[in-house]
N, C-alpha and C positions, 0 to 999 in steps of 0.2 A: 634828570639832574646828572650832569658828569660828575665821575669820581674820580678823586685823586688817585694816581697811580703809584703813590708814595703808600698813600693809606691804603688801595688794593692786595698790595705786596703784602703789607703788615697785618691783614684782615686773615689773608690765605693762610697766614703761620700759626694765627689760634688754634689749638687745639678744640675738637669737637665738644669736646665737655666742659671747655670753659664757657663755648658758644651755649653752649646749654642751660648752663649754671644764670648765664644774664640773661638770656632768654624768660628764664625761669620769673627770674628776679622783677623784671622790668614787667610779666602778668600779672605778678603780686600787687607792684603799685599802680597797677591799671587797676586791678579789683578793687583795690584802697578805697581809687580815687573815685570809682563809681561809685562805691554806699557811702560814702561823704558828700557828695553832689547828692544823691536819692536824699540823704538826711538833712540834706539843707548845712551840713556844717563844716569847715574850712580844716587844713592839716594844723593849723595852732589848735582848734578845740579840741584833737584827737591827741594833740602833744599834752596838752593841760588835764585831760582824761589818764592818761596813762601816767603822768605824774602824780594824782592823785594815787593811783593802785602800787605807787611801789612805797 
């Protein structure tokens, strides 16, 4: 896939820890999304769960 060299420029200026911090972020809702799929149940049930708990 080519990449923009607009968005290369702008990619190279992120700071390491920002790269990180999403990095980070974007594991979390991989793992989400994996025991959601294993449980059989979609991000509304997990939204309607967690509205129950507050």
């Amino acid at each position: 896939m080519k990449r923009s060299s607009i968005l290369e420029k702008r990619r190279q200026q992120v700071k390491p820890e920002a790269r990180a911090s999403v990095a980070l972020s974007f594991r979390i809702v991989d793992r989400i999304r994996e025991i959601l799929e294993e449980k059989g149940l979609k991000q509304k049930d997990l939204a309607e769960r967690l509205e129950e708990r507050s």
